[in-house]
C-alpha positions in Angstrom: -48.8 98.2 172.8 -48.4 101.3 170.8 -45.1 101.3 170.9 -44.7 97.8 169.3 -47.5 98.9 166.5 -45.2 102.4 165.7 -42.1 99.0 165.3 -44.1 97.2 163.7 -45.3 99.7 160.9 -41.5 101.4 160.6 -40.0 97.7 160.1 -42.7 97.1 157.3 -42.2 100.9 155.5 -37.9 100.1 155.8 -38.9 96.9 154.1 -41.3 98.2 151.2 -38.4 101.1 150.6 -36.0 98.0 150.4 -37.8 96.4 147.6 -38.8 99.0 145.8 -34.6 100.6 145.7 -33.8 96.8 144.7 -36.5 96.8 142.1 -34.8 100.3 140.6 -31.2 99.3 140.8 -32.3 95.6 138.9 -34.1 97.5 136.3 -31.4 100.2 135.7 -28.7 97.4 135.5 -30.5 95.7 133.1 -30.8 98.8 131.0 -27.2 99.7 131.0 -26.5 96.0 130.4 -28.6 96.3 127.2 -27.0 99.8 126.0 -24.5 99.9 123.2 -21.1 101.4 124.6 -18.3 102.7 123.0 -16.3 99.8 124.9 -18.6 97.1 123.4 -18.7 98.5 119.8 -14.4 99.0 119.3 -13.0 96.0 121.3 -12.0 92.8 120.7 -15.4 90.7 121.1 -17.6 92.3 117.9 -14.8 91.0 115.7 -16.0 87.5 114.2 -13.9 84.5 115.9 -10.4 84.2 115.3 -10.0 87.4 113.6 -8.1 89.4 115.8 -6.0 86.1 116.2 -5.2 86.4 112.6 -5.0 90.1 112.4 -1.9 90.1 115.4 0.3 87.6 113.0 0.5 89.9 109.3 3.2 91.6 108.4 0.6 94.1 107.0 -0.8 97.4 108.6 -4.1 96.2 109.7 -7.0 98.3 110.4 -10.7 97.2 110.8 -13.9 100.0 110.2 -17.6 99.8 111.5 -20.7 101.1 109.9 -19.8 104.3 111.1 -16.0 104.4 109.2 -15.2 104.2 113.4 -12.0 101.9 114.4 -12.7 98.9 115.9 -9.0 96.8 115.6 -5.7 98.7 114.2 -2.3 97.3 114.6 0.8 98.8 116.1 2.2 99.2 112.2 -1.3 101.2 111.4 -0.6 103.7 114.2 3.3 103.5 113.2 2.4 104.8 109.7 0.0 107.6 111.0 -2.8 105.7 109.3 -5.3 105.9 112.2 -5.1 109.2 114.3 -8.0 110.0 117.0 -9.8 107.0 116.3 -10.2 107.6 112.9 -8.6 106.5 109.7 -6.6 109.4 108.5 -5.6 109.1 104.9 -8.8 110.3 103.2 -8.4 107.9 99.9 -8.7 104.8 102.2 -11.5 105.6 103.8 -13.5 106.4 100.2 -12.7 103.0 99.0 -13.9 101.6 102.2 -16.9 103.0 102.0 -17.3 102.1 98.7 -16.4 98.5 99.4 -18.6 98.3 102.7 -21.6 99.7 99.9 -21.6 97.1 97.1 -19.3 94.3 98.7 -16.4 94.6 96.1 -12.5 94.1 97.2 -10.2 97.1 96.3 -6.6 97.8 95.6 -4.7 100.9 95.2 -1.0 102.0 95.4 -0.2 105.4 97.1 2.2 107.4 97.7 1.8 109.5 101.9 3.8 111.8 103.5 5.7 110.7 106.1 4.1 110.8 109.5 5.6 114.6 111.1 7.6 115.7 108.3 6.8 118.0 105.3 9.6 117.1 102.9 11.4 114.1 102.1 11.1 110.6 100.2 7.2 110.2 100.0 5.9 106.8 102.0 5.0 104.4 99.0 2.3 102.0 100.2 -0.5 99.6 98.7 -4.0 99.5 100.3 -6.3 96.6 99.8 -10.0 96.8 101.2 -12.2 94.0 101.7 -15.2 93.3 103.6 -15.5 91.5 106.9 -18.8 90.0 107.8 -22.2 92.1 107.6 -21.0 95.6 109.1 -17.2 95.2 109.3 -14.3 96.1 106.5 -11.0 95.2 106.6 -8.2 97.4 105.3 -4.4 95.9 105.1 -2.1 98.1 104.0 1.8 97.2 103.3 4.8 99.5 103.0 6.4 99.4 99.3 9.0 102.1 100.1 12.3 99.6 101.0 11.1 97.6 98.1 10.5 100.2 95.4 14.0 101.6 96.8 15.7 98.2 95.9 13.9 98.0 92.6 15.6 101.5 91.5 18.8 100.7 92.5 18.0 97.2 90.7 17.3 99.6 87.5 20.3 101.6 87.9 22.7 98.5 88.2 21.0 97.1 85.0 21.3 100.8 83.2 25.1 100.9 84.4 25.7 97.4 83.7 24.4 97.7 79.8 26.3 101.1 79.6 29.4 99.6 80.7 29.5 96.9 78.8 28.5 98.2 74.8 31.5 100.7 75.3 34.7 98.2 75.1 32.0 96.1 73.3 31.2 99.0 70.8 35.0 99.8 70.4 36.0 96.6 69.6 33.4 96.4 67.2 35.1 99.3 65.6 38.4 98.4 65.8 38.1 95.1 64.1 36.5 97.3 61.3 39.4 99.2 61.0 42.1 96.4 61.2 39.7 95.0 58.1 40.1 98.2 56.2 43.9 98.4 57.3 44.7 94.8 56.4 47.4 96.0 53.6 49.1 98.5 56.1 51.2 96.5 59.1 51.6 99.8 60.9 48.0 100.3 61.4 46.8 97.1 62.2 49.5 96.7 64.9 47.7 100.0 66.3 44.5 98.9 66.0 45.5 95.5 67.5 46.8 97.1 70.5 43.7 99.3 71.6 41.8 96.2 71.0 43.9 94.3 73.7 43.3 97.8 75.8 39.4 97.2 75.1 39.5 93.5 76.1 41.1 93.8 79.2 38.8 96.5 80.1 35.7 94.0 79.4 37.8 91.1 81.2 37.9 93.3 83.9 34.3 94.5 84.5 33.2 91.0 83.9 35.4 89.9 86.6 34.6 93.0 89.1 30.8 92.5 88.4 31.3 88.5 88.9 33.1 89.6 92.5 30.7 92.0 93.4 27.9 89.5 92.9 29.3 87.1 94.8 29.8 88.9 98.3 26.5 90.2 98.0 25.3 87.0 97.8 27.5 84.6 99.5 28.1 84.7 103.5 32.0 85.3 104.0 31.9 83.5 107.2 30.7 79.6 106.0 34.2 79.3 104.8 36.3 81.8 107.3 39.8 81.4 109.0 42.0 83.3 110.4 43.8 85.0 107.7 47.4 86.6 108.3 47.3 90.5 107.7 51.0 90.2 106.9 49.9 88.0 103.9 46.9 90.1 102.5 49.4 93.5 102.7 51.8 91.6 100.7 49.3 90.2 98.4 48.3 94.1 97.5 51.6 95.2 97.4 52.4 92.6 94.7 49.6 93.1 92.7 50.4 96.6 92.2 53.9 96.5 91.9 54.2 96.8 88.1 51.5 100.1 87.9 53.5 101.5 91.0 56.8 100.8 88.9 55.6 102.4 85.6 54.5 105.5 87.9 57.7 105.4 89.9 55.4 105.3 93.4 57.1 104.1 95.9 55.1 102.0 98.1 55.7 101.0 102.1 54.2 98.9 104.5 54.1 98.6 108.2 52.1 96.2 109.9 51.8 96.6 113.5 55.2 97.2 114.4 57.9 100.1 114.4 60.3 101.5 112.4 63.2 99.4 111.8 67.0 100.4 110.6 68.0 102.1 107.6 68.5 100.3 104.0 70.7 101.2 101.6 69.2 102.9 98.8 67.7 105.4 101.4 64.2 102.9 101.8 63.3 102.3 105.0 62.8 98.5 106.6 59.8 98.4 108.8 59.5 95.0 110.1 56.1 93.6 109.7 54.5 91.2 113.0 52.7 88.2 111.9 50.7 88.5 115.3 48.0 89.9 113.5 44.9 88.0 112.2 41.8 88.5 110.5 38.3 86.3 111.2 37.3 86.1 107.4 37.3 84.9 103.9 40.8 85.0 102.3 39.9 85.9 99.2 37.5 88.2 99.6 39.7 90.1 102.2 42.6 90.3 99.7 40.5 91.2 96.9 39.2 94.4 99.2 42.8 95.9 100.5 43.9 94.8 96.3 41.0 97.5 95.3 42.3 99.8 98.0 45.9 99.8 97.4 45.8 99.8 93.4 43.0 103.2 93.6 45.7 104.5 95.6 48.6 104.0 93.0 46.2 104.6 90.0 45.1 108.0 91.4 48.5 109.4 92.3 51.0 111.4 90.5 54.1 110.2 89.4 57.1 110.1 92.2 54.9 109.7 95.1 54.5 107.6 97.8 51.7 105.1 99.0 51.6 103.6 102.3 50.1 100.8 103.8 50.1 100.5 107.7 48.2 97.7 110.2 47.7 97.6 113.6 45.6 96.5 116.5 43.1 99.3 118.4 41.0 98.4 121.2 36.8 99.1 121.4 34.5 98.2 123.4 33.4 94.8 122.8 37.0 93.6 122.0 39.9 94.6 119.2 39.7 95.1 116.1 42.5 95.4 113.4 42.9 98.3 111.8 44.6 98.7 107.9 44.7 102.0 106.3 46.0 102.5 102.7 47.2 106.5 102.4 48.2 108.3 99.1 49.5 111.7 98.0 47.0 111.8 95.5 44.6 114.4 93.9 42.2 114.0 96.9 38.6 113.7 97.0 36.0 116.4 97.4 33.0 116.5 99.9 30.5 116.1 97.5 32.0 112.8 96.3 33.1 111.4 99.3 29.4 110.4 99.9 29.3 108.5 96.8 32.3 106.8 96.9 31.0 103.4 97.6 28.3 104.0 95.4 28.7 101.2 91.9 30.0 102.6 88.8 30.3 106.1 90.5 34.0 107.4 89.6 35.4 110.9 90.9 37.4 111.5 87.6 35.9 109.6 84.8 38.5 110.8 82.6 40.9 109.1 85.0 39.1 105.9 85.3 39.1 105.8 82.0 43.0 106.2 81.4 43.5 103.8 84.1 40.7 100.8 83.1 38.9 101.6 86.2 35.5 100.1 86.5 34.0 102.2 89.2 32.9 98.9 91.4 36.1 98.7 93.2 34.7 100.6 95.8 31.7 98.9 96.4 33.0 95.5 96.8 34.9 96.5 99.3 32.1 98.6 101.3 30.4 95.1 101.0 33.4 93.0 102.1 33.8 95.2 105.0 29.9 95.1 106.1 30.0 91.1 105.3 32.9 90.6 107.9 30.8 92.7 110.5 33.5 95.4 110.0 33.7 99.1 108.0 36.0 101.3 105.4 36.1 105.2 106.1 37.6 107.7 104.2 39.5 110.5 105.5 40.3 112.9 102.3 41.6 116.4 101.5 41.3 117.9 97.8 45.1 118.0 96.9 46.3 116.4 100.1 45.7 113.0 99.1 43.3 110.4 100.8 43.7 107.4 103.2 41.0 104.5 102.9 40.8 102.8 106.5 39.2 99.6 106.8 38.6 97.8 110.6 37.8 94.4 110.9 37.4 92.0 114.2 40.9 90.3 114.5 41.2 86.2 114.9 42.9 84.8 117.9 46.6 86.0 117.9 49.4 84.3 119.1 48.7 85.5 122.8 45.5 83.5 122.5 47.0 80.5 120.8 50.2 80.4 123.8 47.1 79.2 125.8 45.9 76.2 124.3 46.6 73.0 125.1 50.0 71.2 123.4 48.8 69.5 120.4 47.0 72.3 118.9 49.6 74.2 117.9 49.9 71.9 114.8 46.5 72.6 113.7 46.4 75.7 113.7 50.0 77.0 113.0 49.8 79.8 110.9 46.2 80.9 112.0 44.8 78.0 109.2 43.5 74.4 110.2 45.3 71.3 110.0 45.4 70.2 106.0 44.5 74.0 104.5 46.3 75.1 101.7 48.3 78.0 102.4 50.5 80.8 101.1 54.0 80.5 102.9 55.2 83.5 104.8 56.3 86.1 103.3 59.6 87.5 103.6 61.2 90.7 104.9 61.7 92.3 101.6 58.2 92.6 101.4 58.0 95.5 103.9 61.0 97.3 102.3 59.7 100.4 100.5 59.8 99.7 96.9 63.0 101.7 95.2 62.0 103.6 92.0 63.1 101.9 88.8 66.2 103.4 87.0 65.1 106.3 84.8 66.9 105.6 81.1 67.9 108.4 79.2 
C-alpha cells in the first residue's frame, strides 16, 4: 500500500513539473515571437506590398532606409556601386538628404560625382540621387549612373566643336577668296589664281560633307540588312583605282596580291601576282569599299615620292571559323606611339600640316574603325616612325567557292559571283589590275 502511495505521489509531482516546463516554454515563445529582430526589421515583409516587386525590375540602383538610416532592401547595382557597405549607406551626402526627406516629407535630387569603388585615381563615377519617401518610416533612394552618358555627351560636344571648326575654314577661305577675285576683277592673272584655290577650298568642303555624311551613316545604319557576299578581288581593285591618279602624280608604285602567290615577271620590271577570286566578304559593298578606299589613299597620301604601297589578302583561320585578312602597307613617314592611340579618333590627324596639303579630313580613320566593328570585324595598326605603317583590317569571309561546289545544281546561277540572282554587279576585274602600277614617264 505504501508503495503504490510513494507511485502515486511521484506520477502527480512528474506531472505538475510537466505543466509548469510547458507553461515556461509557451510563455517564452510567445515573447520571442513578439520581439523585434534584426531579421524582421531588414527583409522583405516590412516593405509595403509589391514594393520589392517593383524595386527588382529598375534599371536604377535601389536602396531603401528605416528610421534608423539602417538598410532594409538594396539592389545588386547599389552594392555594385559601393553605395551600401556593412549595412549602411556609404556615401555620406545621400544619407543627409535622406534624412532630411524622411523629416519634412519632401523628394530630393542631386547630381554627384564618387570615386570609383577600390581605386583612388581615375575618371570620377558621375551619378544622380533622388530620395523620396516610402510610407510612414521608410525612404526610398534610386540612384542612376550618368558616367556612359555624360561620356557620350562630351564626345557629342567635341564632334559639334570639330564639326563647326572644320567647316568655317574652307568656308572662311572662300569667303576671302571671292573678295579678292572682286578686287582683282581687272587683272586675269590673279583671278585665275584666286579661282583655283577656290576650286582647292570647295573640294575640301565637298569632301568633309561627304566623309561626315559617310561617317553618319555607318554609325547609324546596320551594314548587315542589305549584306552579300562581296568579292575581295573587286574592293582591292576598287582602291587601287581610286588612287591611281594621286599615286601617279607621286610616282608610288602600287601592288596587289590577293590570296595567291607570286606570278612571272612583266616587262617593265613589275611583278604580276595573280589575284584568286575565292575570296569573299559577308558585308555591305559600299561601305567595305569605302573603308580599304580610306586605307589605301592614307597610304599613298602619306608616302614620299618613289615609293611603294602594297595591298595583300588572304584567308587565316581562328577559332570560331576564318576570317579574311587585307592589309594595306606603305613606306611612309610612320606613326609614333603616342598617336597610334588616337588614330581612329575623328578629326584627329598625325601631321596637320600634311592633311592639310593633301585635303585630308581627319575622319578617314574613323569610318573605317566603325565599318570594321559594324561587320563584327577589326583594323590594327602595326607602325614604325620612319619605317612606314601597315593598316590591317579582318573581317568574317562569305561562303567561298569550296562551300558553293556543295550546293545543289541550280544554285549556282543565283549566286554566281557571290551576289543573288538579279543584283547589279561590277564585272570581274581583269589581270592588269594586280600588275604593279609602272611610274609615269618623267619629262624633262
Amino acid at each position: 500500500m505504501d508503495v503504490n502511495a510513494a507511485v502515486a505521489a511521484a506520477a502527480a509531482i512528474a506531472g505538475v513539473l510537466t505543466g509548469v516546463i510547458a507553461m515556461l516554454a509557451f510563455r517564452w515563445s510567445e515573447r520571442d515571437q513578439n520581439r523585434p529582430t534584426r531579421t524582421s526589421l531588414h527583409t522583405d515583409p516590412v516593405l509595403p506590398p509589391g514594393v520589392d516587386t517593383v524595386l527588382s525590375v529598375l534599371r536604377s540602383s535601389a536602396v531603401v532606409l528605416d528610421e534608423a538610416d539602417a538598410v532594409v532592401k538594396a539592389s545588386s547595382a547599389a552594392y555594385a556601386l559601393g553605395l551600401v557597405r556593412g549595412g549602411k549607406l556609404a556615401v555620406d551626402p545621400m544619407l543627409q538628404m535622406a534624412r532630411d526627406t524622411r523629416r519634412d516629407g519632401e523628394i530630393r535630387q542631386v547630381e554627384l560625382d564618387l570615386p570609383r569603388r577600390g581605386t583612388g585615381r581615375g575618371e570620377a563615377l558621375a551619378v544622380s540621387a533622388r530620395v523620396a519617401p516610402l510610407g510612414s518610416r521608410l525612404v526610398l533612394l534610386l540612384v542612376e549612373d550618368l558616367t556612359e552618358a555624360r561620356r557620350i555627351e562630351a564626345v557629342r560636344r567635341d564632334f559639334v566643336a570639330n564639326v563647326s571648326h572644320e567647316l568655317k575654314t574652307p568656308v572662311g577661305a572662300l569667303s576671302l577668296l571671292s573678295e579678292a577675285v572682286m578686287d582683282a576683277s581687272e587683272d586675269p592673272e590673279a583671278v585665275e589664281r584666286f579661282a583655283g584655290r577656290m576650286q582647292i577650298e570647295a573640294t575640301r568642303l565637298t569632301n568633309l560633307v561627304q566623309e561626315l555624311i559617310d561617317l553618319s551613316r555607318v554609325q547609324n545604319d546596320d551594314p548587315l540588312e542589305d549584306a552579300e557576299p562581296v568579292r575581295v578581288d573587286e574592293l582591292v581593285a576598287e582602291a587601287v583605282d581610286r588612287c591611281r591618279h594621286q599615286a601617279g602624280a607621286k610616282q608610288i608604285t602600287m601592288a596587289a596580291n590577293v590570296g595567291a602567290s607570286e606570278g612571272p615577271e612583266q616587262a617593265g620590271g613589275g611583278r604580276r601576282e595573280d589575284g584568286n577570286a575565292d575570296l569573299r566578304i559577308w558585308g555591305n559593298r559600299g561601305q567595305l569599299a569605302a573603308a580599304l578606299g580610306n586605307l589605301v589613299e592614307n597610304a599613298v597620301n602619306y608616302s614620299p615620292a618613289r615609293t611603294r604601297v602594297g595591298i595583300a589578302a588572304r584567308r587565316v583561320t581562328v577559332h570560331g571559323g576564318e576570317l579574311i585578312e587585307i592589309a594595306v602597307t606603305d613606306q611612309g613617314i610612320g606613326i609614333s606611339d603616342k598617336d597610334k592611340e588616337r588614330i581612329f579618333e575623328r578629326f584627329y590627324r598625325v601631321d596637320p600640316a600634311r592633311s592639310r596639303a593633301t585635303g585630308g579630313t581627319g575622319l578617314g580613320l574613323a569610318i573605317v574603325k566603325h565599318v570594321a566593328a559594324s561587320h563584327s570585324g577589326e583594323v590594327t595598326v602595326w607602325s614604325a616612325e620612319g619605317q612606314g605603317s601597315t593598316f590591317t583590317l579582318r573581317l568574317p569571309e562569305a561562303g567561298t567557292a569550296r562551300d558553293r561546289a556543295q550546293q545543289p545544281p541550280g544554285l549556282d546561277d543565283d549566286v554566281e559571283g557571290g551576289f543573288a540572282a538579279g543584283t547589279p554587279h561590277a564585272s570581274p576585274p581583269d589581270s592588269a589590275a594586280y600588275q604593279t602600277l609602272s611610274a609615269p614617264e618623267v619629262l624633262p
